[in-house]
N, C-alpha and C positions, 0 to 999 in steps of 0.2 A: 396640287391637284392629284397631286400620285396616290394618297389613300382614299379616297372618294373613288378613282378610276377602279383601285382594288376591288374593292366591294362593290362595285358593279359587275365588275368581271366577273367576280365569284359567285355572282345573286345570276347571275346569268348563266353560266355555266349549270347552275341549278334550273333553271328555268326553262333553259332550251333542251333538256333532257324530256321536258312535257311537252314540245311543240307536236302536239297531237292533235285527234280530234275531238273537238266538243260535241257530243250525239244529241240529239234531239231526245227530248224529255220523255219516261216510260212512255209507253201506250201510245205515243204521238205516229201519223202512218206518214212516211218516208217516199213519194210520189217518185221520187227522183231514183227508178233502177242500177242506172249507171254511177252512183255515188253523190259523194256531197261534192253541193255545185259554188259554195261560200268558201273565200280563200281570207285568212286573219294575218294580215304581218305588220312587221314594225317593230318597237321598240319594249322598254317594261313596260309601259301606257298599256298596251296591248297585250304583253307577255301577265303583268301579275296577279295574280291570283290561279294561276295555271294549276299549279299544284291540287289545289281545292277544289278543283271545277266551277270558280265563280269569277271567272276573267269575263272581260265584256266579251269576247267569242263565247262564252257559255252563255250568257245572257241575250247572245243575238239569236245562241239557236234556240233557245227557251222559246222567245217571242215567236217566233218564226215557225217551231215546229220542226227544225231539218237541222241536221249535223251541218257544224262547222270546222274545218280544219284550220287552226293557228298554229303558225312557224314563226310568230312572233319571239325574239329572242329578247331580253332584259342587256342592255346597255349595247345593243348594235345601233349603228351607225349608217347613213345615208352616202360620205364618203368613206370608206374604208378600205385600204391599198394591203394589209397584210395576207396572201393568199390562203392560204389554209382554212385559218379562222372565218377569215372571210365568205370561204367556201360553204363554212357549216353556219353560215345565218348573223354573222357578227355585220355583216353589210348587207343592209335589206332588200336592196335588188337580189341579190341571193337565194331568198325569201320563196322565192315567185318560181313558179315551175311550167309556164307555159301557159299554154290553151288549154280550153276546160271546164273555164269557172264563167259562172253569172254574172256574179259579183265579188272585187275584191276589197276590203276595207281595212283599210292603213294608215298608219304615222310613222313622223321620225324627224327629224333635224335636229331635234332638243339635245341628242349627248355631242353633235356637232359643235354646236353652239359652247355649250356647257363643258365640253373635254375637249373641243378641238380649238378652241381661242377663249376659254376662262372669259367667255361673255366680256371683252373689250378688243375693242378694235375687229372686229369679226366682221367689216363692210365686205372684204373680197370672201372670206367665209360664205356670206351670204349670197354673195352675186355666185360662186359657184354651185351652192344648194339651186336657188332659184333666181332668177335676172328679176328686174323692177317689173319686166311686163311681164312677167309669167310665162314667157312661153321659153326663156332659157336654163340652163344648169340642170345638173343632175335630177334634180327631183322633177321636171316637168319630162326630162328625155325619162324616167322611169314609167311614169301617169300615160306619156303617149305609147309606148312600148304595152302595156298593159290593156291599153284600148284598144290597140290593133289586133288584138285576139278576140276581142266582142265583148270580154268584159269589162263593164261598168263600175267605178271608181268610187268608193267614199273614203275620204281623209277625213281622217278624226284629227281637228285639234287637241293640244294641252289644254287641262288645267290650269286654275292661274292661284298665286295664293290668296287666301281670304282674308287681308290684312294682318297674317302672322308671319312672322319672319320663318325664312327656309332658306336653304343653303343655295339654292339656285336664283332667288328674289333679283339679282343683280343681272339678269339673262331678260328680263320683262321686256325691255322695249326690244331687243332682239327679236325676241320670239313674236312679239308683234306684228316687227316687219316680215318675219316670214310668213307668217299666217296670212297675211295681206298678199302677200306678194302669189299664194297658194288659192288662196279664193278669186283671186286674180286671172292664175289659170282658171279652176273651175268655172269659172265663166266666160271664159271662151271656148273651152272643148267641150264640146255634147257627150253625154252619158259619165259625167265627171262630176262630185257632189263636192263641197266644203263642209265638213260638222264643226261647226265652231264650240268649243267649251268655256269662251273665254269669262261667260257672265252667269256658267254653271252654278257656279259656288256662293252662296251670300256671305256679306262682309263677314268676319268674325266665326264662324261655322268651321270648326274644325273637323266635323265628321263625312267628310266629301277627301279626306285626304289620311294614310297613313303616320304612325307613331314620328315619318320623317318630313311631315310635311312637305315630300314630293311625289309618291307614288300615289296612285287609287287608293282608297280604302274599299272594301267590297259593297258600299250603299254604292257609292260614286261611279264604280265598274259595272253594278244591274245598270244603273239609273243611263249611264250611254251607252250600251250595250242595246237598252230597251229607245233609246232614241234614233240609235244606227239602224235597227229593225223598224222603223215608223218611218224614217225616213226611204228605207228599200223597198216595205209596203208599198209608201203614197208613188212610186215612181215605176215600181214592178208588178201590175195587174194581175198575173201568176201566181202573187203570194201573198 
């Protein structure tokens, strides 16, 4: 697992150098005087394409109209104990800067799963990301921490692959049960959304995914960037 962790590290390092903001598109008028009210964190899911300005933060503020800020960093993590690093966005509560925002839309467990227990045996893994009923483990005390500022929550699920083999293929039913266990909550806490991706992709369809068949490719990043925006529309009359 130690060259796979490298090169995350490294793509990240590169990545969180862009945790900037995505502006709303030329010409578009900016209602919001006091700045942008959209907060982007979590993982590469959310981090890549940053460089380019075609990450789904670019894509939600396309839709939208308004500047989005992403501090999504490329291979952080939802437990992460080393301080420093941790400080600068490698552990995605990190990420998160307070009161402020409207809406903030996030992911993360996947390098837990994937680096922190090599997708076997990761049941306490799991119960520590999130309990069976969702309302325990780090990731639900994040979502609630998040709502008691007044903003409103969307989790992006993963990707899943499209019947081609990838490096992480072996994490599937893991990620399953986290996802389950995350819509879970969302459905008990109000102003809390799930975006599932998991039926995004058609069988066989290798263009929803990167040369590494684990990251976005940039269709894959409009295309839920533009679904994270529909679903903040149908739920935010404002926008």
């Amino acid at each position: 697992m130690r060259l796979p962790f490298l090169i995350l590290t490294l793509t990240a390092l590169v990545l969180s150098a862009c945790a900037t903001t995505a502006p709303a598109p030329d010409g578009a008028e900016v209602s919001r005087s006091e700045g942008p009210r959209i907060l982007a964190m979590g993982d590469s899911l959310m981090a890549w394409h940053g460089i380019s300005g075609r990450s789904i933060a670019h894509s939600v503020a396309s839709e939208l109209q308004e500047p989005v800020v992403n501090r999504s960093v490329g291979g952080a993590r939802i437990l992460y104990k080393l301080p420093i690093s941790g400080a600068a966005g490698f552990r995605i509560e990190s990420q998160f800067s307070g009161d402020g925002w409207d809406w903030v839309v996030l992911n993360g467990g996947g390098n837990d799963l994937w680096l922190g227990c090599g997708c076997k045996a990761c049941e306490r893994k799991l119960d520590k990301l999130i309990s069976q009923n969702g309302r325990g483990g780090a990731i639900a005390k994040l979502v609630t921490d998040i709502r008691k500022t007044g903003a409103r929550v969307v989790w992006v699920g993963y990707l899943r692959s499209p019947g081609v083999g990838s490096m992480i293929d072996e994490c599937r039913s893991e990620g399953d049960v986290l996802e389950a266990r995350i819509a879970r909550l969302a459905d008990q806490v109000e102003g809390v959304y799930f975006l599932s991706n998991a039926e995004l992709v058609p069988h066989g369809d290798r263009s929803f995914h990167g040369v590494d068949m684990i990251h976005p490719s940039v269709k894959a990043s409009t295309i839920i960037g533009q679904r994270v925006a529909e679903l903040i529309k149908a739920e935010d009359k404002d926008r």
